[in-house]
N, C-alpha and C positions, 0 to 999 in steps of 0.2 A: 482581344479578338472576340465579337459578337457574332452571334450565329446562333441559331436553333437546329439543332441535333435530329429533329424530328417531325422537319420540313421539309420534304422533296417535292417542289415546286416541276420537276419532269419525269417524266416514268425513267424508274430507274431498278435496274435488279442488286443494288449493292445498298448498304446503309454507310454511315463513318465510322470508321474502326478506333475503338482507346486502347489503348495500352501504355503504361508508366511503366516498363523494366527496357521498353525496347521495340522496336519497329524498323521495317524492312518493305518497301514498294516497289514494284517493276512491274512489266507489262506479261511476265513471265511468271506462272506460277511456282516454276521448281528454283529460277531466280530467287523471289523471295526468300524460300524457303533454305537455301543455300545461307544469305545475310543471316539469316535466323537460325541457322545453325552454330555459324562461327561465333553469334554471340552468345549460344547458350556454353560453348567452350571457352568462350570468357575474354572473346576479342571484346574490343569498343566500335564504333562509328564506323573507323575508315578499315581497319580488317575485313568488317562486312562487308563495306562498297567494292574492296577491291576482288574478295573472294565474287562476289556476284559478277564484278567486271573481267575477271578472268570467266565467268562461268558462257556470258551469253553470246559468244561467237559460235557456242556449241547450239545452245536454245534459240538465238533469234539469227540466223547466218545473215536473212532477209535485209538486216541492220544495221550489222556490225561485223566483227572481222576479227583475229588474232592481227591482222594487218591493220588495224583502225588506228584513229586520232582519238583524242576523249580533254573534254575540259571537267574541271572541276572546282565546285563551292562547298568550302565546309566551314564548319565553326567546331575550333576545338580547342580545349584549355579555355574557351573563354575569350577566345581571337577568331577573326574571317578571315581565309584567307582562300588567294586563289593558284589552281593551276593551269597551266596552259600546255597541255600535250598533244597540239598538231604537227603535224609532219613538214616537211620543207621537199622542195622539188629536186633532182637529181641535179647537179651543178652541170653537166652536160646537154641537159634540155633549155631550148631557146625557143622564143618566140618564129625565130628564122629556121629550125630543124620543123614546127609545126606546119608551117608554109611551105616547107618543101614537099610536103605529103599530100598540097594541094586542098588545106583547112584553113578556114579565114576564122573560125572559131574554135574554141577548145571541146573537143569530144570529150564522151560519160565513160567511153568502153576502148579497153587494150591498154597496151604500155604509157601512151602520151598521158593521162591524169594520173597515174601513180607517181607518187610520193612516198617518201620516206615515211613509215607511220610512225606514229606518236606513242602512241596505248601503252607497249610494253615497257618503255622506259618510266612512264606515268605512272603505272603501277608499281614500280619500284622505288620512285623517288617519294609517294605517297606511304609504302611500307615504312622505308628506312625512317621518316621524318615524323610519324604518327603510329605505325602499328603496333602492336604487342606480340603477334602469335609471326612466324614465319612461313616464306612463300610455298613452302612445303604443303603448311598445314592450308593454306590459302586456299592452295590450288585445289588440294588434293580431292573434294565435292567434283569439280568439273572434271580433274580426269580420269573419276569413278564412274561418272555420268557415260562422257565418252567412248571408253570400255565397252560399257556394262548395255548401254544403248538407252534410251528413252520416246516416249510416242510424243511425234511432232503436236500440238494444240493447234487450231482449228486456224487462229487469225495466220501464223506463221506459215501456214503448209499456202490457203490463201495468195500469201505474196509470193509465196517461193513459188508456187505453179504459175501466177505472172513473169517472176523472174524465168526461169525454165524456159518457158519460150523464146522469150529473149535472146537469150543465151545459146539456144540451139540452133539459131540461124547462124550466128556470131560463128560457131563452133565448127559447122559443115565446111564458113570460107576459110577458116582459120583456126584446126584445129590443135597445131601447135600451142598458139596462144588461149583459146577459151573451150581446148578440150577436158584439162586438168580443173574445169568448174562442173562442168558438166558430169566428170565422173565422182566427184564428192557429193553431189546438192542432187543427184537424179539416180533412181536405179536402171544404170545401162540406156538411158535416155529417156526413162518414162517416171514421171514425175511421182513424188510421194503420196498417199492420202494419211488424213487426217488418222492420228489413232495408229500408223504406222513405226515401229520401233525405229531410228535412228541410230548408227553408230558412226564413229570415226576415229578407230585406233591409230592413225598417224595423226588427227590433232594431239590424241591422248600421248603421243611421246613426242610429240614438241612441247607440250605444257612440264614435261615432265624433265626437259633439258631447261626449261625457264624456271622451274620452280628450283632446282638445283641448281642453278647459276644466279638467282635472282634477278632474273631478264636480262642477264647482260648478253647471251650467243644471241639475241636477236640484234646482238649491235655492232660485237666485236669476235664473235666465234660460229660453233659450227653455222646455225641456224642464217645468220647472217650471208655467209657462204653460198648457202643454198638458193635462196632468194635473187642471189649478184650470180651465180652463174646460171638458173635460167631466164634472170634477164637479158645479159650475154646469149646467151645461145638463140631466146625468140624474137629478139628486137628491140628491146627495152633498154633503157638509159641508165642505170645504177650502176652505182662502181662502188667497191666498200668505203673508201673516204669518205660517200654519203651518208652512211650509215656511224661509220668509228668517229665521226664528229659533230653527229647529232644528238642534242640535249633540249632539256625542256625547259619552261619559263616558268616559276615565281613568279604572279602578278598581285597585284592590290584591285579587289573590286571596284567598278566602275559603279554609281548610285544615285538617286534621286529622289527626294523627298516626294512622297504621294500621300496627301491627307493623313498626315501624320504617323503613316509607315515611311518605311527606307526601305524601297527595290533596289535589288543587287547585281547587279550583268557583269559577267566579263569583258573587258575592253579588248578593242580590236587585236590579232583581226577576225575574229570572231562579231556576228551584228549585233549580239544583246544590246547595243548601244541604243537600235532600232527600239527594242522596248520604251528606254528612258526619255527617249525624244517623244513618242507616242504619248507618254503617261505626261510630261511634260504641255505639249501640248492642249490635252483636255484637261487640264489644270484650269485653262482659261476657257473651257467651256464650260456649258452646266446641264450635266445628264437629267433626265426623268427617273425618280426615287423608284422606280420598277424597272427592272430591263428589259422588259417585252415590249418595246416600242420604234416604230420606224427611225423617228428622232435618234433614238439612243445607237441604233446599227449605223446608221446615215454619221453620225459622229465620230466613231468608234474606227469603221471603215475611211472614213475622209484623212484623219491623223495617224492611223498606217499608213494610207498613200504618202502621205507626204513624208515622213520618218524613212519610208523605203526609198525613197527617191536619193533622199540626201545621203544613207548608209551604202544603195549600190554605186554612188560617185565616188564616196570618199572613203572606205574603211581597206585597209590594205594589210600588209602586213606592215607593225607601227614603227618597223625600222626607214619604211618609206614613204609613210606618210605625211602628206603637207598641212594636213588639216588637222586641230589642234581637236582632241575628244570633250575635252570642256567648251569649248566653241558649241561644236556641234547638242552638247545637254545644257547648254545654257537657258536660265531665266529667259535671256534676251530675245535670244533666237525663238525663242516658243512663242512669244510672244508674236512672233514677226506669223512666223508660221501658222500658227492659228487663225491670223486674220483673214487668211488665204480660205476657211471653212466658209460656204455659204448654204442657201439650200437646195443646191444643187449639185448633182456627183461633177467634181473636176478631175483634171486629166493630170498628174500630178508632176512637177519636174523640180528638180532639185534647186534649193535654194544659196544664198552666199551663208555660211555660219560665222562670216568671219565678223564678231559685234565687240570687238576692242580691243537512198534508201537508208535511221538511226534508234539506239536503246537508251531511254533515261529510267534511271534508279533514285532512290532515295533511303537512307537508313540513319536511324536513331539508337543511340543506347542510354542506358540506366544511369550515365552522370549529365547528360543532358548534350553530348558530342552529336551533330548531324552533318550528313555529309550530301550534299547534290552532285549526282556526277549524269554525265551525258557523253555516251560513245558511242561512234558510227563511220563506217565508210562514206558513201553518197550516194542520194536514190538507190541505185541497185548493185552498187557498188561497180569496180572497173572490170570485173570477165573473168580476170587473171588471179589463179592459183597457184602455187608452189607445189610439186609432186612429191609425194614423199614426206610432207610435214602437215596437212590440215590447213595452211595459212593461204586465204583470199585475203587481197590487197586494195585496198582504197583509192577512192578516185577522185580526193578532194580537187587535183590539179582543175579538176574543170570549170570550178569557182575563179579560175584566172583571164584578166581583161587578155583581148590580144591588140587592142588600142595601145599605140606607142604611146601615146600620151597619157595614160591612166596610171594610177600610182599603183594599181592593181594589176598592172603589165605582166605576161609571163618572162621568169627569170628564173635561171638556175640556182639553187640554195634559198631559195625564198618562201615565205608561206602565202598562200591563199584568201582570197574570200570564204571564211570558212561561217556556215550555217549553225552548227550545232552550239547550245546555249543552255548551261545550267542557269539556273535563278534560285535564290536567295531573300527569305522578307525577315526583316530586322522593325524593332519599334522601341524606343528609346533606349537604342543601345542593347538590347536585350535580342535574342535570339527566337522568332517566331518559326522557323523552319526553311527547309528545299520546295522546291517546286518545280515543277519544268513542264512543258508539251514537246514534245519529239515529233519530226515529219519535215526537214526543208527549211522551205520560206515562208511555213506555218508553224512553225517554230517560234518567232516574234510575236507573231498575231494570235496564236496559242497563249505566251506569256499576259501578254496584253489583257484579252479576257480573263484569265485566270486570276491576275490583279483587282481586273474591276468587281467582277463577281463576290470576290473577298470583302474587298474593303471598299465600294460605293452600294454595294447590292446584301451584303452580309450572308451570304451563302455561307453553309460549311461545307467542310474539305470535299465530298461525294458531290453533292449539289455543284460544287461550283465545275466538275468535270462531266456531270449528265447535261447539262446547261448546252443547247445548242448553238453550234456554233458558224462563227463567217471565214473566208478563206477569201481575201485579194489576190489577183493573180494577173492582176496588169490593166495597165489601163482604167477601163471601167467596168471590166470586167470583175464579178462576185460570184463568190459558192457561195451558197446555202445549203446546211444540212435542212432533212425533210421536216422537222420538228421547230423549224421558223413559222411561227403562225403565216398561212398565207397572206393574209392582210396587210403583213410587216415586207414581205414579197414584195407585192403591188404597188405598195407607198416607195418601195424603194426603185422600180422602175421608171416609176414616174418622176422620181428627183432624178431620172439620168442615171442610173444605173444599169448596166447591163449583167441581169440576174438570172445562172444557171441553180436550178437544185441540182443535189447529186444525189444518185442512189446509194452509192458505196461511201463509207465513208473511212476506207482505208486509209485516203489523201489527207483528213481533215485534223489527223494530231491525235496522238496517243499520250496524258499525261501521270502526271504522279504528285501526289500534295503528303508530307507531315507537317502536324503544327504542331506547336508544344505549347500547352493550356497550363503553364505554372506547374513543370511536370510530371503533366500526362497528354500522351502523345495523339492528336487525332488525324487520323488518316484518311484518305479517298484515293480510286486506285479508278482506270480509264475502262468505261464500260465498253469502249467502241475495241477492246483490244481483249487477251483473255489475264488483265491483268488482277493481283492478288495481291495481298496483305497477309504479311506476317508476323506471326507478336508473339513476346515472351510474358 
């Protein structure tokens, strides 16, 4: 890994963090600090990730959920391996109950997108297989926190007062269903400020019947119960079968050779794939040795388009899908794909492959164990709370086609198009670290940048996340954060683009980077968020 330590090529208020005993990133500073706890009590890697992934349904609600999904990349022993903890839809929900409601498409908010969540069972199958200290000891940071109360930080009160609104219209027509959000995430309907203490003693004894059962009442007892009978009672689709027969997946990462690193994504149905096709693609381009260049955006942008075209047709969940994942990352097809780049923005549509509202973490320990995890409801998650337990519920369903003919179709027991994407950089077989950008469908295009900047641009860790950023969002349409030289703007209009700045840059990806320099760990942590670095 090459980089200068001591280059910040953008205004940035953070430097890159060393530390050789251990390392802990999130967008959450008491997150970190949490990771950095458990390993000063002498967990390793995935202890940390999971104590911090129990921790942030408390510290980011904006993002995640005790009801959430979460994938995960780690490397430990000296192995990659991956998991896949999203949820599956109620077996009783159909494309034909969504139509009867009078939706030709899948809604964000109420019963219809919830799903079975993934998270807590993830975290348990991650404990048993990798951890050292137990869930007890795991949890027990977050439902001190909970208790005890904590002051909301600046970015999270931010979304929550977006969500808030939201949610208060939701709640007026229907406040059986999205009153019980309203009264965890608002005091009495008026929203938090920043600096405000925060408590929630019903998360704090639901984490408290999961840490004594090792997640299992979220699947088979009381907890479980809870959940199915006010979905019962408000309208919702669960019934406990959906729950007492959902389990998570073991995967093997999905990978792509990039100037002689290995990018690591999860395979469908997750889009990381969208990364490798992307990276794949500009393979047969050839960037300008600076990245401040209209050229380099104009490229960068043209091979997302077309990587998204081909992942919203084809990634499903892979018990149904028809299109092979090696197809789609192949040599071949990049090849084909790229020729499709010219100098002018194109409208992008998916190609034939066939040639023959979320939190990301990251934690390191002292034997060289790293772990990438990423968990999240969706956008602002589904409305719906459980009374009496702390748990908001996920709304990945809405990732589902309602086109009969997509292999992404909604269907009962099935999982989604799911957004959220840990990443992984390897280099001869050797372990260079996690990575991730959180936020959507800037999520990929997050990844994307974060690659190049590494390893065509030689950024370190901090730089390569102060680095401004682009955001595709259909068509021809582009974000630009304000820190794009206007010049690079202009050039890009002119090739056909149609280019929004944003002011906020909530939308635009919140990331996390460790690397390990032969180890010692070098970190960067996401300036657009209040996130922190923590080190032993």
């Amino acid at each position: 890994m090459r980089f200068d330590s001591e280059r910040y090529a953008y205004a940035s208020r953070r430097n890159t963090v060393y530390s050789k005993d251990g390392m802990c990133a999130s967008a959450s500073p008491l997150g970190s600090q949490i990771g950095a706890e458990i390993l000063r009590k002498g967990g390793n890697a995935m202890d940390a990730a999971i104590a911090m992934a129990a921790a942030m349904p408390l510290l980011e609600p904006t993002g995640n959920s005790l009801g959430s999904d979460c994938f995960v990349i780690a490397w430990m022993g000296g192995k990659l391996y991956g998991l896949d903890g999203s949820g599956v839809s109620p077996k009783s929900l159909s494309r034909e109950a969504v139509r009867s409601r009078g939706l030709e498409t899948m809604p964000f908010d109420g019963w219809l997108p919830v799903m079975v969540p993934g998270a807590p069972k993830a975290w348990a199958a991650l404990r048993q297989r990798f951890g050292t200290l137990s869930m007890e000891e795991l949890m027990a940071p977050a439902i001190r926190y909970a208790e005890e109360g904590f002051p909301f930080p600046v970015t999270v009160l931010k979304e929550l007062r977006r969500d808030t609104e939201h949610f208060r219209v939701l709640a007026e027509q229907d406040p059986a269903v999205f009153g019980p959000w309203m009264d965890y995430y608002t005091r009495q309907g008026k929203a938090y400020a920043a600096g405000e203490i925060y408590r929630n003693p019903d998360m704090a004894r639901t984490l408290r019947k999961l840490a004594e059962t090792d997640c299992e009442t979220f699947y088979t007892g009381e907890v479980m119960r809870a959940i199915v009978a006010h979905s019962k009672k408000t309208g919702g689709f669960f019934s406990e079968e959906d729950f007492e027969e959902y389990g998570v997946r073991w995967v093997d990462p999905v990978s792509t050779d990039y100037h002689g690193n290995t990018v690591h994504e999860m395979p469908p149905n997750g889009h990381g794939i969208t990364v490798l096709m992307a990276l794949n693609i500009l393979k047969n381009r050839k960037l300008d040795p600076e990245r401040e260049t209209a050229r380099n955006y104009h490229e960068m942008i043209e091979a997302v388009k077309l990587a998204f075209a081909d992942t919203r047709k084809y990634v499903a969940d892979p018990r149904f899908m028809q299109t092979r994942v090696a197809d789609l990352i192949s040599e071949e097809y990049a090849k084909k794909r790229s020729g499709l780049i010219g100098e002018d923005a194109l409208t992008p549509v998916p190609g034939d492959p066939y040639c023959g509202g979320t939190v990301y973490f990251a934690a390191a320990d002292k034997d060289g164990n790293m772990v990438s995890f990423i968990q999240s409801h969706f956008d602002r998650g589904s409305g719906v709370a459980i009374p009496g337990t702390g748990i908001s519920l996920q709304n990945r369903g809405a990732g589902f086609s309602m086109d009969p003919d997509s292999d992404n179709v909604l269907a009962g027991g099935k999982k989604s198009y799911h957004t959220i994407i840990p990443g992984f950089l390897t280099k001869d077989g050797k372990p260079v670290g996690p990575f991730g950008v959180m936020g959507g469908f800037m999520q990929p295009q997050g990844h994307l940048q974060v690659v190049l900047n590494t390893v065509d641009f030689h950024m370190n860790p901090q730089e390569c996340l102060d680095a401004p950023r682009f955001q595709w969002v259909g068509g021809k349409k582009v974000q630009l954060e304000r820190a794009v030289p206007a010049e690079i703007a202009e050039e890009l209009k002119r090739r056909g683009h149609e280019i929004e700045i944003v002011p906020d840059e909530l939308d635009m990806g919140r990331g996390q980077i460790i690397w390990n320099l032969d180890g010692v760990y070098a970190g960067g942590t996401e300036p657009r968020a209040d996130g922190t670095i923590a080190i032993l």
